[in-house]
N, C-alpha and C positions, 0 to 999 in steps of 0.2 A: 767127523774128524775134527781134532781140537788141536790146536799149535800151541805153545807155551816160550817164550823166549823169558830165560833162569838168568836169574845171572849177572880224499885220498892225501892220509898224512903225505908225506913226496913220493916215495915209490914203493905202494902196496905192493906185494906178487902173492901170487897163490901157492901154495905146498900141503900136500897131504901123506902122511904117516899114520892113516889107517891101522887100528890093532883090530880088527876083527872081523868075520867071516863075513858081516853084512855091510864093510865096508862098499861092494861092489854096489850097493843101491843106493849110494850118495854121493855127489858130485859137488865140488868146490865152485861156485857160481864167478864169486867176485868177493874185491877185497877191496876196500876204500875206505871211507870216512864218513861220518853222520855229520848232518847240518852244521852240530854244535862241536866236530872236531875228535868225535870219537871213533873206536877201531871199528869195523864192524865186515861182516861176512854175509853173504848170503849163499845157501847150501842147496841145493837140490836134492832131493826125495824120492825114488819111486819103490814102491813096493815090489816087489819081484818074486814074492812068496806065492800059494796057494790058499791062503788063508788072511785075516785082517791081523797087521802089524801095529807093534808101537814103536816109536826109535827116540834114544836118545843119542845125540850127536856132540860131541864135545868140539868146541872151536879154540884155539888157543893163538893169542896176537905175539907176534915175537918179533925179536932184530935179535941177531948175532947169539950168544947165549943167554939173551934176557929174556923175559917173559914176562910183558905188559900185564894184560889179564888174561882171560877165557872166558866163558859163557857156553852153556846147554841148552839145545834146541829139544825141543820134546813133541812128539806127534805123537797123536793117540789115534788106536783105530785106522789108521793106512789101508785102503781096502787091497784087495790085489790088480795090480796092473794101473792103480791110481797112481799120482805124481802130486808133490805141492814145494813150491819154493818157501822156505825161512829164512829171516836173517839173526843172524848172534850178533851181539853188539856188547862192550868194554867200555864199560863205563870208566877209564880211566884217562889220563894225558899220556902222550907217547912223548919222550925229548927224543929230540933230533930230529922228527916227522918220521923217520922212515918205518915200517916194521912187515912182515909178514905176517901172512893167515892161514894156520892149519888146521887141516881134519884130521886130530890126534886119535880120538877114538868112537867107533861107535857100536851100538848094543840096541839088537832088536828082541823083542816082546810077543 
């Protein structure tokens, strides 16, 4: 299994708006901030398939109708019944501190 990351200001929260069937094997962990002040998410993972998965997980940072940035979490190979935590990270500034973190979409392989 190979992970790839593409890609708490004042009051993170979590939200997710899943568009797709494999939504159910991903899970919103946490939503905070990196050392240096940036958005960042970390996702849960578990395969639930019968066979070895890939996922990619779109994470997108928001407040209100804005939209800081996003980032794609990418697993290769997920065996079945395995599990691994990612985190997406926004390389960008948030004004105001606050924003949201969603799991807009995900696509398994």
């Amino acid at each position: 299994m190979a992970a790839i990351s593409v890609g708490i200001v004042l009051q993170p929260t979590l939200s997710s708006q899943i568009r797709s069937d494999a939504g159910d094997d991903v899970t919103l962990q946490s939503c905070s901030k990196t050392a240096a002040g940036y958005p960042s998410a970390e996702v849960r993972i578990v395969n639930n398939a019968t066979q070895d998965r890939t996922y990619f997980v779109t994470v997108e940072f928001v407040s209100g109708s804005a939209r800081y940035g996003m980032d794609v979490v990418i697993v290769n190979d997920l065996h079945p019944g395995q599990s691994t935590t990612q985190r997406a990270v926004a390389f960008v500034d948030v004004p105001g501190g606050s924003f949201n973190c969603k799991v807009t979409e995900v696509n398994r392989y």
